[in-house]
Phi, psi and omega in degrees: 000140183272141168310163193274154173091358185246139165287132162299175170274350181274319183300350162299284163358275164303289208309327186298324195300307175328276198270052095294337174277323116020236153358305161288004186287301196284325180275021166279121178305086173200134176242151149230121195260107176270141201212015149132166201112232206055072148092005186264144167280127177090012180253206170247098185320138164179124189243142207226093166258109199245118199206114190044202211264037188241139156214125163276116163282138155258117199055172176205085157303192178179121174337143149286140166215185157328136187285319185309343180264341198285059215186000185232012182100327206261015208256120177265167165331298190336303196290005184257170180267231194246093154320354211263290173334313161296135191236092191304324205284348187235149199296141165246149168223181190203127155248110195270107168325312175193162182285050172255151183315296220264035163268327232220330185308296161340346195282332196292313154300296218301311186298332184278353187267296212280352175278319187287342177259022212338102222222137178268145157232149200248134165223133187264136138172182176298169178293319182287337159324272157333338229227320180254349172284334149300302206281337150316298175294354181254314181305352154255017168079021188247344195294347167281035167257350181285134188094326169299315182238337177208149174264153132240137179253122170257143160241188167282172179270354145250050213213160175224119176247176158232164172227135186024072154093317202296118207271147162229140189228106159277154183231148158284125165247186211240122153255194155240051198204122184276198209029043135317158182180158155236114220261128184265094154279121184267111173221125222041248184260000163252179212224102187231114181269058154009084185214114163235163156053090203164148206221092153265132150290154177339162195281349169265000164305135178297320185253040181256012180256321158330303152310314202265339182277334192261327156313312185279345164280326179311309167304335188271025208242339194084024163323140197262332197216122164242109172274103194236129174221053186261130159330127182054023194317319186253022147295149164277124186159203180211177178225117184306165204263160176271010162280349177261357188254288194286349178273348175274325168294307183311002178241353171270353173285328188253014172272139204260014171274350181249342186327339181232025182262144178268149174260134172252167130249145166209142196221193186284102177304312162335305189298076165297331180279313206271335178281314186309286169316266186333253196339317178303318200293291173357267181318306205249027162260274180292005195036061163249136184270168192253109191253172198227143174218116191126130193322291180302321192281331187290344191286345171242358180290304193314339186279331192255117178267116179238136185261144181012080189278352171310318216266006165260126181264039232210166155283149203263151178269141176234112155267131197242170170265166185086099223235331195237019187093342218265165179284146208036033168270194223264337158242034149287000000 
């Protein structure tokens, strides 16, 4: 018997097996680049996977500015992320995570560097994705570059695909914008977790045991890399659920002191699910039709769905943009 503290020769052995694999481990042709986002609201999200002669974007943001410039020119470099890091001469691809401006807005530079460099890009993402990242690229006049300088492929927010070799697994996470997703990459012997933008709520939200369960397998996998790049990741707390947002209109809908009042709101023009709940309580609480006012908000109003709005006849809820103050929205 060998004395305790000493190797043996099979344990020699072993430890050698060990650190060559190891070793083959650490000599994988692989970068990962944030190429802007980190933890900030409103930029340009963007992660740069770069694996052998392949480079995948995870999202492609843009600074939010007036929607109204972007179509003018007047959109600086800056707000875009750092481009400079893509290598046109080698194939690209781009996974949009979720529709929000500042995930997708970049795609609107990135397609004019691939028209100049004439360079092709294949863009992954979901159906409601696509549906506004098309309508980006077209209110800036690019969409007849499509098929030509760029494709879109849709998948579910639940599915495995590959992209240049890569295994990919989206999971739905809970947002405020649907067809959300979080992304598994598999690239070789590694693991890498994609998880942005993505909200739990209180424990009495139906989808934090969905969440915390599809998390937790994922976790149970040996992950090599995890990227979380959610607004407020490292505070302590919870985000109130949006059932606590509709029970407060709903009592300002059913207050008869308001009854001959028109309402505004202003929110996160994006925030499709919770504008979408609100606009229902309207209609069937308050009989009020629901209007929409402001570039952006008319520019996501197209996403939300309302049916035959003649027929409340009550003063109307508008929801409008500047939500945050900023100059020249509707109410500055």
């Amino acid at each position: 018997m060998a004395k305790q503290g000493l190797f043996t020769s099979r344990d020699k052995t072993r430890l050698g097996k060990a650190v060559a694999k190891l070793e083959k481990r650490n000599k994988i042709d692989l970068k990962i680049i944030p190429l802007g986002g980190q933890s900030a609201i409103g930029v340009q999200n963007c992660w740069l996977i770069i694996h052998k002669n392949f480079q995948v974007l995870l999202d492609c943001g843009r600074k939010i500015a007036n929607l109204r410039n972007y179509d003018k020119g007047v959109i600086p470099d800056h707000f875009n992320p750092d481009y400079s890091k893509i290598d046109f001469s080698k194939p690209l691809y781009v996974i949009l995570s979720h529709g929000h401006l500042d995930h997708i807005l970049g795609l609107v530079k990135l397609v004019q560097l691939c028209e100049e460099y004439k360079c092709h890009v294949t863009i992954y993402s979901t159906g409601l994705t696509i549906k506004i990242a098309k309508r980006v690229l077209r209110v800036n006049k690019l969409h007849e570059l499509e098929a030509l300088v760029y494709d879109f492929i849709e998948f579910d927010t639940n599915s495995c695909f590959q992209v240049a070799g890569i295994e990919i697994e989206s999971f739905e996470v809970f947002h405020s914008i649907p067809d959300s997703v979080g992304l598994v990459l598999t690239i070789e012997d590694r693991k890498i977790v994609y998880l942005t933008d993505f909200k739990y709520c209180r424990d009495s939200d139906p989808q934090i045991p969905k969440t915390s369960r599809r998390f937790q397998k994922i976790g149970e996998r040996n992950i090599d890399t995890l990227i979380v790049d959610v607004t407020g990741i490292i505070k302590n707390g919870w985000v109130n659920p949006v059932s606590l947002v509709t029970h407060q209109f709903r009592e300002i809908f059913e207050d008869k002191n308001n009854a001959e009042k028109r309402i505004f709101i202003t929110t996160f023009a994006s925030d499709i699910q919770t504008i979408g709940e609100i606009a229902e309580l309207a209609n069937m609480v308050g009989g009020r039709p629901v209007e929409f006012d402001g570039t952006t908000m008319e520019f996501f109003a197209q996403d939300v769905e309302l049916e035959n709005q003649d027929q409340y006849t009550n003063p109307p809820v508008i929801f409008v943009t500047g939500s945050q103050g900023e100059k020249g929205s509707i109410p500055t």
